[in-house]
C-alpha positions as CSV (number, residue, x, y, z in Angstrom):
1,X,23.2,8.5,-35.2
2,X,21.0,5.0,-35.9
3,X,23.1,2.4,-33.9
4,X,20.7,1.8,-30.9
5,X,23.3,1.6,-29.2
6,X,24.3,4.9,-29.5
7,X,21.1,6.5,-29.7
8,X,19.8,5.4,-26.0
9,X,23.1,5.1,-24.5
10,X,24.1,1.7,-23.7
11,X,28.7,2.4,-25.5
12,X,30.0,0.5,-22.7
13,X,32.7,2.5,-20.8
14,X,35.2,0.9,-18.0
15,X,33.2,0.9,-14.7
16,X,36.3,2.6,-13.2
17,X,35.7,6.3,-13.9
18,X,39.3,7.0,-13.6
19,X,40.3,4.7,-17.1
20,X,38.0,7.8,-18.7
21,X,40.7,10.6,-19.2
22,X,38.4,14.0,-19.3
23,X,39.5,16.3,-21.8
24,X,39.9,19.4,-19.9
25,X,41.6,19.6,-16.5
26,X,39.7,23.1,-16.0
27,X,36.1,22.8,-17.1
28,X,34.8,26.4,-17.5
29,X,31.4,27.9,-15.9
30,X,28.5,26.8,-17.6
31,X,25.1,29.2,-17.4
32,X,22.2,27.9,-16.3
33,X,19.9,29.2,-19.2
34,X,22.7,26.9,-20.9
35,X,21.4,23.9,-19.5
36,X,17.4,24.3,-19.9
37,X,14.9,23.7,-20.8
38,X,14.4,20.2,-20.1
39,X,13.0,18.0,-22.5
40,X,9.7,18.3,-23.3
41,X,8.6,15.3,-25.6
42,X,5.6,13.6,-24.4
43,X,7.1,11.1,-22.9
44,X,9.6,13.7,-21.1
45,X,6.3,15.1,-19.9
46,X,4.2,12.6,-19.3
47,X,7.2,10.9,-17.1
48,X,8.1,14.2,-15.5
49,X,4.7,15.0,-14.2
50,X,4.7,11.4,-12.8
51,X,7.2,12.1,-10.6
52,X,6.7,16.0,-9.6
53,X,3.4,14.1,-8.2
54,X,5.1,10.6,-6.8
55,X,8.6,11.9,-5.4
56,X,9.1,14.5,-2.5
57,X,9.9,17.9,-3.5
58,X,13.8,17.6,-2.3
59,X,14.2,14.0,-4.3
60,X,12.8,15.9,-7.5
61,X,15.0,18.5,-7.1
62,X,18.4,16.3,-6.4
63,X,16.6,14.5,-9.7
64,X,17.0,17.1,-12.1
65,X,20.2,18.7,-10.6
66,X,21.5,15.0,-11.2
67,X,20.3,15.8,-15.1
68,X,21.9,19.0,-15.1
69,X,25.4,18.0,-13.3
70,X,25.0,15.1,-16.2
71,X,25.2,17.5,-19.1
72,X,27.6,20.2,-18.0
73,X,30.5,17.5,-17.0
74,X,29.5,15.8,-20.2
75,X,29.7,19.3,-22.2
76,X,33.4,20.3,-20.6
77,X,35.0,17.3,-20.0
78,X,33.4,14.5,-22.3
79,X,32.1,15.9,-25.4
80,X,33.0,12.3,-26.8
81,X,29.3,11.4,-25.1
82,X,27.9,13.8,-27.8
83,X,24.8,14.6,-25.0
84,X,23.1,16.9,-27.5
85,X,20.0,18.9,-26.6
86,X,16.7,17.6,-28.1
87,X,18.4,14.4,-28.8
88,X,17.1,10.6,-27.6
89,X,20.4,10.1,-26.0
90,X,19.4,13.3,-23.9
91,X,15.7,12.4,-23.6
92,X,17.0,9.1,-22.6
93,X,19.1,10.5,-19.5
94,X,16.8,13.3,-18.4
95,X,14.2,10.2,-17.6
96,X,17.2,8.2,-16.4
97,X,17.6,10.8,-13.7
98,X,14.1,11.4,-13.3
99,X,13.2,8.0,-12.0
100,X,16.3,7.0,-10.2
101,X,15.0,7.4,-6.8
102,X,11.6,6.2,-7.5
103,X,11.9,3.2,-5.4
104,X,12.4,5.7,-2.2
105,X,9.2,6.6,-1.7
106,X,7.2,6.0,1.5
107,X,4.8,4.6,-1.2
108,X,7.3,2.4,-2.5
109,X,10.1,1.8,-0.3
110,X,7.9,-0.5,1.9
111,X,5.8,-2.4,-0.7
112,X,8.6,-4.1,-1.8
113,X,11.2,-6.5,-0.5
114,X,13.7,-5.3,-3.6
115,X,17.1,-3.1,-3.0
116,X,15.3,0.1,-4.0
117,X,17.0,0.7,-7.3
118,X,15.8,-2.5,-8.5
119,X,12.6,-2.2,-8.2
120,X,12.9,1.5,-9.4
121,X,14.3,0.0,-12.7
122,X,11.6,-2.7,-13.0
123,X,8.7,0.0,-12.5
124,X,10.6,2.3,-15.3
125,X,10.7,-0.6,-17.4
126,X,6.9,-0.9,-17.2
127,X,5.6,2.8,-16.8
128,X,7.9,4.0,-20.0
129,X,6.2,1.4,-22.1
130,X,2.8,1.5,-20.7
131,X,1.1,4.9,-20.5
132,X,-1.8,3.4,-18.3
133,X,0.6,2.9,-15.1
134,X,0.8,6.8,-15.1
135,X,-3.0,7.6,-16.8
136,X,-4.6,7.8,-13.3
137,X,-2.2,11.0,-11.8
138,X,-1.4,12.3,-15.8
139,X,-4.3,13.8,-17.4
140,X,-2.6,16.7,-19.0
141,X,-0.2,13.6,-20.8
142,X,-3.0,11.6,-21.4
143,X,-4.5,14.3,-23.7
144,X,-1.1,14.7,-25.8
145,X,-1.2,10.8,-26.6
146,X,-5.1,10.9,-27.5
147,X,-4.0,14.0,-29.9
148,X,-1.0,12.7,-31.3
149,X,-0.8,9.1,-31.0
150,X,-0.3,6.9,-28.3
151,X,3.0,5.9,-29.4
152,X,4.2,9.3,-29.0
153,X,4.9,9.2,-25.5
154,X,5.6,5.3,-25.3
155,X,9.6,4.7,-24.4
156,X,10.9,2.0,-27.3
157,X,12.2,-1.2,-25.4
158,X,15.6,-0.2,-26.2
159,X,15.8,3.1,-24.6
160,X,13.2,1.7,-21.5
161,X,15.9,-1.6,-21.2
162,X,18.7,1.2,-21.2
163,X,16.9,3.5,-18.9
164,X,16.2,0.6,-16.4
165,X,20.0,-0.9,-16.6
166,X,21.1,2.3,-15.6
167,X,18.8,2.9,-12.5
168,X,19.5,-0.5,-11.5
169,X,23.2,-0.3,-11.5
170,X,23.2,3.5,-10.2
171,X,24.3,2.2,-6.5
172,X,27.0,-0.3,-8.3
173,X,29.7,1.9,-7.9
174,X,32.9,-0.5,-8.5
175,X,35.9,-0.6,-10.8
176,X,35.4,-4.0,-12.3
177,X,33.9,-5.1,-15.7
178,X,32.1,-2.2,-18.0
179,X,29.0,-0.4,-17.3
180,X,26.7,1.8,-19.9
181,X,27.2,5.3,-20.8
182,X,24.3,6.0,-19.4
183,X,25.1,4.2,-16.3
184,X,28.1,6.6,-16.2
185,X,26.5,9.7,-16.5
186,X,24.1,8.4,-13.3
187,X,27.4,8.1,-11.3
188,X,28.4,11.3,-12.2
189,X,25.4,13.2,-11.0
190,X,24.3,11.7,-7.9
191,X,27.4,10.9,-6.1
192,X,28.2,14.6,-6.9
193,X,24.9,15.8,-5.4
194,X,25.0,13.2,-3.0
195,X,28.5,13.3,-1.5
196,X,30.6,15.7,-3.4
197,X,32.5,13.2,-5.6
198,X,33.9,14.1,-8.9
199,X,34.2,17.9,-8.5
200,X,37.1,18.0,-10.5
201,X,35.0,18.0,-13.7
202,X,32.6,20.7,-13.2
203,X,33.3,24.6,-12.2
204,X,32.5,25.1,-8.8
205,X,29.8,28.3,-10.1
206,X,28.3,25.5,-12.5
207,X,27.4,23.8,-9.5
208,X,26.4,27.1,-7.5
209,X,23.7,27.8,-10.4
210,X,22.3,24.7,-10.8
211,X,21.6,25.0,-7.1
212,X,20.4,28.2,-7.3
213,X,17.6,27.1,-10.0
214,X,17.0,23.8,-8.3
215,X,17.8,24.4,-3.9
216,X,18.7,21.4,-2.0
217,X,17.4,22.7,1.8
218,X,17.4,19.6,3.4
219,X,18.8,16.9,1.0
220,X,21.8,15.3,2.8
221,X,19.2,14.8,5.4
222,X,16.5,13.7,3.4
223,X,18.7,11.3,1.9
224,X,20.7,9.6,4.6
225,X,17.4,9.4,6.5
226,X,16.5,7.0,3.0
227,X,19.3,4.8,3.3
228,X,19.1,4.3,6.7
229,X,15.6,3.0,6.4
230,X,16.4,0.7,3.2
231,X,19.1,-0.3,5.5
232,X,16.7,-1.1,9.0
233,X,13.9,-2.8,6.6
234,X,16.1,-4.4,4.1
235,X,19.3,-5.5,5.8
236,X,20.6,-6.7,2.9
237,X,19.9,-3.9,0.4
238,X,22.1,-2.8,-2.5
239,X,23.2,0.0,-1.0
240,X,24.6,-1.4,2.1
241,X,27.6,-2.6,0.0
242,X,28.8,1.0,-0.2
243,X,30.5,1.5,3.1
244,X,29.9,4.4,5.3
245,X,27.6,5.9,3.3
246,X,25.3,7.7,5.5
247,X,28.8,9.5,6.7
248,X,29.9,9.9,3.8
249,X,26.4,12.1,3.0
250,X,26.1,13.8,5.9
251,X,29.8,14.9,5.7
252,X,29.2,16.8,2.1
253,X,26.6,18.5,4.3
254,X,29.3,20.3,6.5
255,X,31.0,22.2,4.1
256,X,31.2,19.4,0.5
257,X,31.0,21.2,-2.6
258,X,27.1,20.4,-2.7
259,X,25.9,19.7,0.5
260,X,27.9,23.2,1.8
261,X,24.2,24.4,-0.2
262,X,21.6,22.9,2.5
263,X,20.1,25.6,4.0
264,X,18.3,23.0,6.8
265,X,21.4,22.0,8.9
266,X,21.6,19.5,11.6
């Protein structure tokens, strides 16, 4: 694989997920030592440790079960996406999923007047490029580039510019136009974790162990909580387009194939 394109994931698919036939009706249950480890480049690392440090523990958990839910509906039901471990394309969505949400911080959320997932994909832009942005939380990153070269853990500007389309457009959920692989696979993951959409493509005990490895005690809480203070402090916020959102979140939380998993109910 050398087409750019290709490598860092920006094939453009149909924005409406249901043009993309899968190619199993009955994915099978996928292990979770199938799944791991995560990448672990420098960047991976350097970029990882960022946000273990930046994002609450529940949003880094929904963040790599978003990675994970990623790769097994790829594996069963869209091998076509040829997500292979140890590969860029795979590097390029692990820190895809990784940085997301980093917009919905306390730190950040307020320090902007942006929709969240913009300026998520603006910072992501800059911090994969520029190893200084993270130098001051990273030292244990900051060693690798001074032993192996700086370059090392430095996204190119084609897989940052693909990373940051997708986190920008993660909220854009609409059946119009095209959208990046990439993009897909963000769709996939987090409306899955987030309100239960799109079970059909992973086994039910897929789901159950990536839970198991990576809890969600209180994320439908967590996370309706977030949009409804995007929403109070930025009326008109991306995510405001998606209508009855908070419900829909809150309802996965009763008994949704995800959010049945909180163990911190209302």
């Amino acid at each position: 694989m050398s087409d750019p394109y290709e490598i860092y994931g920006f094939t453009a698919l149909p924005a409406a997920q249901s043009l993309i036939k899968p190619a199993t009706d009955s994915p099978k249950e996928i292990k979770i030592e199938d799944l791991l480890p995560l990448p672990s480049s420098p960047l991976a690392k350097r970029i990882n440790e960022y946000c273990k440090l930046k994002l609450s523990e529940d949003t880094y958990k929904h963040s790599i079960r978003v990675y994970l839910y990623g790769k097994a509906i790829s594996k069963e039901c869209f091998p076509q996406f040829n997500l292979t471990n140890n590969e860029k394309l795979d590097e390029t969505w692990f820190l895809t999923a990784l940085l997301h949400d980093i917009g919905t911080t306390d730190e950040h959320i307020h320090n902007t007047r942006l929709s969240y997932e913009f300026w998520a994909g603006f910072h992501a832009l800059d911090i994969l490029q520029n190893p200084s942005s993270t130098s001051s939380t990273n030292t244990s990153s900051n060693s690798v580039e001074k032993e192996q070269g700086v370059a090392i853990a430095i996204a190119t500007k084609d897989q940052a510019e693909s990373i940051s389309e997708a986190i920008i457009r993660h909220q854009d959920i609409q059946n119009n136009g095209n959208i990046t692989l990439i993009t897909r696979l963000i769709h996939l993951g987090t409306l899955l974790d987030n309100i239960g959409s799109g079970s059909n493509l992973i086994h039910p005990s897929t789901i159950k162990n990536i839970i198991e490895k990576y809890s969600r005690p209180n994320w439908s809480n967590c996370f309706a909580n977030t949009v409804k203070k995007e929403k109070q402090y930025k009326p008109y916020t991306m995510v405001s387009r998606i209508d009855g959102f908070q419900d829909k979140i809150l309802e996965n939380q009763k008994n949704g194939v995800t959010g049945k998993y909180d163990t911190a109910k209302l």
